[in-house]
N, C-alpha and C positions, 0 to 999 in steps of 0.2 A: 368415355366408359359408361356402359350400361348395367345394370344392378338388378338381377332378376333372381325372383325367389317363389318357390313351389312350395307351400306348405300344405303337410295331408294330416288328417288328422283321424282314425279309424276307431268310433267308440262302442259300435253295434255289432254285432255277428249273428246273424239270420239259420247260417245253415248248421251250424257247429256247435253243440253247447257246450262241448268241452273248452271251449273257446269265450270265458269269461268276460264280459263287458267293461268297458277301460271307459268309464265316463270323465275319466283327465284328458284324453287325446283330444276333446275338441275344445276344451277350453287352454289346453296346449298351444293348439293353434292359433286361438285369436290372441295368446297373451304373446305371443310369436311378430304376428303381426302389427300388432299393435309398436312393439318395439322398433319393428323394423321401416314403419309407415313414420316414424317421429323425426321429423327436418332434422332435431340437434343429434340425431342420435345414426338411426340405421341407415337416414339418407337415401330413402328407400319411394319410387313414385309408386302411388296406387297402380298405376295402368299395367306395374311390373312387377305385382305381388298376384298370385294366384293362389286363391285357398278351397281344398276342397276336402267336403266333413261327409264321412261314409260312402266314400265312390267305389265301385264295381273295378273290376279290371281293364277294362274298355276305357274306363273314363278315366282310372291312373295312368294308364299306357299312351293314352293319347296325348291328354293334356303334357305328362312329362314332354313329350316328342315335341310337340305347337309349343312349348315355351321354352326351349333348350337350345332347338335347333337352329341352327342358322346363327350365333352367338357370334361376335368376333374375340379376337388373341385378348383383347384387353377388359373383357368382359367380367364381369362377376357374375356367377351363376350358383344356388343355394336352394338346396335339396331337403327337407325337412319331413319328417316321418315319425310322427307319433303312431301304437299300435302294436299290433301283436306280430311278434319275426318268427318265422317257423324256418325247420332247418330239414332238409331231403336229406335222404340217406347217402346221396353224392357229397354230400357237406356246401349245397346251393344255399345263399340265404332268400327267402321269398316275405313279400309284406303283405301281411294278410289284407284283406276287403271287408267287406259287409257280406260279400255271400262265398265268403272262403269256407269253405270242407277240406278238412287234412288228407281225407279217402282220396280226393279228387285236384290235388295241391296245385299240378302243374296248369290246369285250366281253371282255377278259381284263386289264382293268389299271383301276385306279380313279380318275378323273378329278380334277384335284387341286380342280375348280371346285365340283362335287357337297359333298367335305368342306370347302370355305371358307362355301357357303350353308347347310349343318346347322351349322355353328358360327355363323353370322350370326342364325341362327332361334333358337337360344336365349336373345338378350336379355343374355347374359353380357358385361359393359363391360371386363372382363378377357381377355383372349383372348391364347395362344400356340402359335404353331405353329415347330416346331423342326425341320429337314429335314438330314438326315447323310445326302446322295444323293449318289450317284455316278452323273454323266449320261455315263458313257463308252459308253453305247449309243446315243444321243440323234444323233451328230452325222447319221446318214445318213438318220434320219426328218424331219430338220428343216433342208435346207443354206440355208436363205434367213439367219441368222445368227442372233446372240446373244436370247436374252429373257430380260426382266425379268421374273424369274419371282416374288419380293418383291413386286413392286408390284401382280402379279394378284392373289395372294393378298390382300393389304394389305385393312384395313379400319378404322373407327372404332373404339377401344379396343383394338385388336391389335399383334402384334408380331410380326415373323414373323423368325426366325432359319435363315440357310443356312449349310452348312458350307463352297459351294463356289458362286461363279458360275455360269453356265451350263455355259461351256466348259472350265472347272475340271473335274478331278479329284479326287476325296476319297482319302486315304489311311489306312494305319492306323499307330499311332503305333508308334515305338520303343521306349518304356515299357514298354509292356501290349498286351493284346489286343483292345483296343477299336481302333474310329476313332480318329483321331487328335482329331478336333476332340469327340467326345462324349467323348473320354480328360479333356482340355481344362474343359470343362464340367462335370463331375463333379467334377475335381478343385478349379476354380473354387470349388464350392461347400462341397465338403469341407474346405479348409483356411483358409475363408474369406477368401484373398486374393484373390476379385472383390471384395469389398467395399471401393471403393476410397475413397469418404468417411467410410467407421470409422463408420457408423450403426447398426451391427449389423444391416440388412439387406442382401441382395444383390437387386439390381434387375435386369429384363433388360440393357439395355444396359451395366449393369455387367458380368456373365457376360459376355456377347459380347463387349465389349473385350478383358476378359481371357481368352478363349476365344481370339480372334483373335492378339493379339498372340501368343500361346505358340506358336499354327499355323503362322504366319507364317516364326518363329523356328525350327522343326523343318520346316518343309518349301521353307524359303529362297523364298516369296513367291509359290510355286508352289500353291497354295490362299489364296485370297483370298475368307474369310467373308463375309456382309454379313447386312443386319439393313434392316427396314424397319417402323417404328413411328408412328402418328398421331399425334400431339400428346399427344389423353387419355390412349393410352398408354403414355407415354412413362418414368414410372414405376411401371410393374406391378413389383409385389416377387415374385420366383420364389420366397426361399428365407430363414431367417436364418443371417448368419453366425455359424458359433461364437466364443462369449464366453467369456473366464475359463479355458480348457482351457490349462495351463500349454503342451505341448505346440505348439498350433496358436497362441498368441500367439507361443511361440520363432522357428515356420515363417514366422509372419508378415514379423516384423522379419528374419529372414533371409534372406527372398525378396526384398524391399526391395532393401537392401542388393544383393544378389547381379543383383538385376534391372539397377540403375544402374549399376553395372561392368562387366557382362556375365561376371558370376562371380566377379571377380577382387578380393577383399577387402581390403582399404587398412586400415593399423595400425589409426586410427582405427576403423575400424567393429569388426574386432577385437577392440577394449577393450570399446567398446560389448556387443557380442555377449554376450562372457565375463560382462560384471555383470549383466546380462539372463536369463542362465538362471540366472548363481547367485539371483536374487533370486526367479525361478520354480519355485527351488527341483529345478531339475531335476539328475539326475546326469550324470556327465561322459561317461558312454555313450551316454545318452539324445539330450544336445545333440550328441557325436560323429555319432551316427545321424541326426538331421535333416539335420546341415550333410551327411553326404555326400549323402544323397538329394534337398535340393534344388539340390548343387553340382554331381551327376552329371553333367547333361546337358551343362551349361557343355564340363567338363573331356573329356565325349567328344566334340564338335565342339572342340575346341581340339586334340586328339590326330590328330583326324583334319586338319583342318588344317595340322599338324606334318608329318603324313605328305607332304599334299599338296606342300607345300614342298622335302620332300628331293626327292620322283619331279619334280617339274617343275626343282631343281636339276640333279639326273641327265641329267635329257632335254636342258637347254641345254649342259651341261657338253658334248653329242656333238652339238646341232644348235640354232644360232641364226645370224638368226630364225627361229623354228617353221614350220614346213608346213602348210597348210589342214588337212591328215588327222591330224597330230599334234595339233593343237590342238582338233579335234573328237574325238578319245577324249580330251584334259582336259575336253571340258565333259560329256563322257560318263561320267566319273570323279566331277567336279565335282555333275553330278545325283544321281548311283547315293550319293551320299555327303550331301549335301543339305546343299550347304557354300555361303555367300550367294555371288552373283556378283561381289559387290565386294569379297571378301577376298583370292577366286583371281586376278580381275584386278589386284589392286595388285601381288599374288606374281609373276605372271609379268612385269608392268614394272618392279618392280624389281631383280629379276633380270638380266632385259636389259639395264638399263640399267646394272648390276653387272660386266656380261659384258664390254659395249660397254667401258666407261671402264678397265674391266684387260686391256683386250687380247688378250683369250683367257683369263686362268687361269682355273681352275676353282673351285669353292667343293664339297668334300667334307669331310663328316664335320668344319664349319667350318674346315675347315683349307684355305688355298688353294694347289692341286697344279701344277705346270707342265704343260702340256697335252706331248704326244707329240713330240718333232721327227721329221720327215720323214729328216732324214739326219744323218748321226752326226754328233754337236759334235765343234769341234776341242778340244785337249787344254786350251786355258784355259778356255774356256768351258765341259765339264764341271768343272774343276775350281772356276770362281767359282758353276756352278749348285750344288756338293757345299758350298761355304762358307756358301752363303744361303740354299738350302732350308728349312733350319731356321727362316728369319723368317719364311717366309710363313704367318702364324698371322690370317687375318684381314684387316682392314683398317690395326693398326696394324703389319704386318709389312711390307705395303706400303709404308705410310708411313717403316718402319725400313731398308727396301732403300734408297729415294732418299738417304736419308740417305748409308748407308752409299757408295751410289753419287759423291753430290758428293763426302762427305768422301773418296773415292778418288780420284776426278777433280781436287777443289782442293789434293791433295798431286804429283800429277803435273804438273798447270798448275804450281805452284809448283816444281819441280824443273825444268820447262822452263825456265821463264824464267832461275832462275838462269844454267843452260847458253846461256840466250841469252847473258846480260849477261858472261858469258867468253868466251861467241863475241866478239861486240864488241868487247871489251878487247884481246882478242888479236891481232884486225882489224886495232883505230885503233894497237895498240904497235908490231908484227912484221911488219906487211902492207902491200905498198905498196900505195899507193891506186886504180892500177887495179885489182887484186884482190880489194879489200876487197867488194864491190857484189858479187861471186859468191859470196865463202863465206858473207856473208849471206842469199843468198836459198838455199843450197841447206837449213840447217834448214827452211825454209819449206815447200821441198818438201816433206822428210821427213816434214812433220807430216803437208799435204794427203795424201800419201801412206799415211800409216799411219792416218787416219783412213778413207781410202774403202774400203781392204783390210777392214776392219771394216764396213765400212757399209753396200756392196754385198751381199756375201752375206745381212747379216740383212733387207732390204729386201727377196732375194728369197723365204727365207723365210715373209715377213709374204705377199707377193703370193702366193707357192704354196701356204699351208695358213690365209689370212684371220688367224692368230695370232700369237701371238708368247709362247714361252717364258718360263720364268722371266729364264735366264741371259742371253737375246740382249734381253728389258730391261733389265736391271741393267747392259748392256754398252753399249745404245744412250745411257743417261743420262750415261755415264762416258764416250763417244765424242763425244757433245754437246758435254760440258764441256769437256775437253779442244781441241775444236775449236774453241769458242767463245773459249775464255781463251789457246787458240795466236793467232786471230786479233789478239787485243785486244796481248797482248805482240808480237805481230812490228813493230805499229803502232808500239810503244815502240821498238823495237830501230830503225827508222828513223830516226822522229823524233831519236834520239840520232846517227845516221850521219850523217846532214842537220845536224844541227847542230855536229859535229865537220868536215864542211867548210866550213861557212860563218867558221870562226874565222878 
């Protein structure tokens, strides 16, 4: 069996400026080869790797034919095309060149149909065609919609691997200076974690899974690979994994791990990890250096998420609920950051819903702040907001205000009442009886009284600035009480009068 592999790699466009320069396509290609030239790995002889960086269509169309042709049934044959994919209005896919013009597509760009039937002529029951296109020139040559561009190509024994949908964009990665998805790929093979049934080879569909999943992962579902395989081909082996490499077994079991948590490493695994290298023999630098490199990415999408949390704090802290426009630069932030949709959306409802349920405070710097009043507090009310500022640490600060609040309120209720039960005493002893019915109801007032004097103003407050302070909660809890436990003892203070006449 013979092992031949076309890599193209298209980073320049001469004729077309709408036609954006892809300086990943040619370092696409040597990290391609590179892989594929590696004895332990792609198994791959120089004399059967062909790499060519900014060829014209003569020298795509040729070369494909001279290395394709003539192939035998047991041949592996692999097709590789970094570059920009334009789509005809027939729903053709074509790979641009160096001197591709969209005006002039069919004579200045290479028909993807041409290279699928010189691969079909040579009889090779192997077959891979791998496409890292960027069809962001595509939409106005083709507005009738989406094509399946997998399934043209598709053939008996094939596999055809895309980095990007249609109407997908390809990206380049974060890591390095590849695409993102051939970053992906390469590294699939390199550390052997495509290999996901431990056979020691890596299959297509294995790469591509693992290709996908990691693209997914860094570009938050905004590239969406696909792959399109026959049956017979459905286990072509691209590549073998490495075996025995102290090293790339440590990365293995740590990618693992680190893939099912989403980085976040649990005692157990831990243990595991530590007796793992010791027994690999590896030093404690060496396993130091794996785990950061493969925990990096984790930890910088967590950081950034971190970030996104404080700015979307900030922002409700001065306006909730959000504005159409405010919430269009978060999802503006949200992209440029490539942070999933469902982490930012849980962030901003619970937030909200943070906001909503404490009445305005704020959440800074985890500490929860009193928002601004409108107009000066009176002299208790700064002084109860100077005693309890210092709880608001959180959620159990809140919970330590109420606190504080009843136990204020159930020593006040409790000092009422006494004063009631001497009001009464002193009533039924010293008061003659048509009197008595007056000096009891006027505590009563006093309370209504002194509760609305409080209650009004913080009411209006709450109505003129939608919030509500630290202080004019911790006053409204204590005005509750108090009102509520005046009611219940006036009840008593009756019931005893009423029953002091009825004797």
């Amino acid at each position: 069996m013979v092992k031949v592999a076309l890599l193209i790699g298209v980073s320049e466009y001469d004729s077309d400026e709408s036609l954006s320069p892809l300086p990943a396509a040619e370092k696409d290609v040597e990290a391609m080869e590179q892989v594929l030239l590696n004895p332990q790995l792609g198994e791959f002889e120089q004399s059967h790797v062909k790499k060519l960086i900014n060829p014209d269509v003569t020298l795509m169309t040729q070369t494909t034919e001279e290395i394709f042709s003539g192939r035998g049934r047991n041949d592996f044959i692999l097709f590789y095309f970094s570059g920009h994919g334009l789509i005809d209005d027939g729903g053709s896919l074509y790979f641009a060149t160096t001197k591709t013009s969209k005006k002039l597509l069919r004579s200045t760009a290479v028909n993807s149909n041409t290279v699928s039937q010189i691969m079909k002529d040579s009889h090779s029951q192997q077959q891979v065609i791998i496409l890292d296109c960027c069809y962001s020139g595509a939409y106005s040559l083709n507005p009738k919609g989406p094509v399946d561009i997998e399934n043209k190509l598709s053939s008996k024994g094939r596999a055809v691997l895309a980095s990007s949908s249609f109407y997908g964009l390809s990206y380049s990665s974060n890591e390095s200076e590849l695409s993102v998805y051939t970053h992906y790929l390469v590294e699939g093979i390199e550390s052997g974690s495509a290999d996901k049934d431990q056979n020691g080879w890596i299959s297509v569909d294995e790469l591509h899974e693992y290709a996908k999943q990691k693209v997914q992962e860094e570009t938050t579902m905004k590239m969406k690979p696909r792959i399109d395989i026959e049956e017979d081909g459905y286990k072509i082996f691209i590549a073998k994994a490495p075996v025995g490499e102290p090293k790339i077994e440590y990365r293995k079991l740590l990618s693992r791990y680190a893939e099912e948590s989403e980085g976040k490493i649990d005692v157990v695994s831990e243990i595991i990890l530590e007796e793992r290298w010791i027994e690999l023999k590896l030093t404690l630098e060496e396993a130091a250096a794996i785990r950061q490199e493969v925990l990096k990415p984790y930890q910088d999408y967590q950081q950034k998420l971190d970030r996104y949390k404080k700015i979307v704090t900030d922002v409700m802290a001065e306006e909730n609920p959000l504005t159409p426009r405010t919430l269009k630069k978060l999802k503006d932030l949200r992209e440029k950051w490539r942070l999933r949709h469902e982490d930012t959306a849980l962030i901003i409802e619970l937030r909200g819903t943070a906001k909503n349920w404490l009445g305005g405070i704020k959440f800074r710097k985890n500490v929860l702040q009193p928002t601004k009043p409108s107009r000066q507090p009176t002299h208790l009310s700064s002084t109860i907001e100077l005693l309890f500022r210092s709880a608001f640490t959180g959620f159990e600060g809140v919970l330590l205000t109420v606190a504080l609040a009843s136990l204020l309120g159930t020593t006040l209720i409790s000092a009422w009442f006494w004063l009631w039960l001497l009001i009464v005493l002193v009533a039924l002893i010293f008061v003659q009886s048509r009197y008595q019915m007056k000096i009891l109801i006027l505590p009563l007032i006093a309370s209504i009284t002194f509760c609305l004097v409080w209650l009004i103003p913080l009411l209006r407050s709450v109505i003129e600035n939608d919030q509500i302070s630290s202080s004019n909660s911790f006053l409204i809890l204590m005005v509750m009480a108090i009102f509520g436990g005046g009611f219940i003892y006036t009840l008593m203070a009756f019931w005893l009068l009423i029953a002091q006449f009825n004797r």
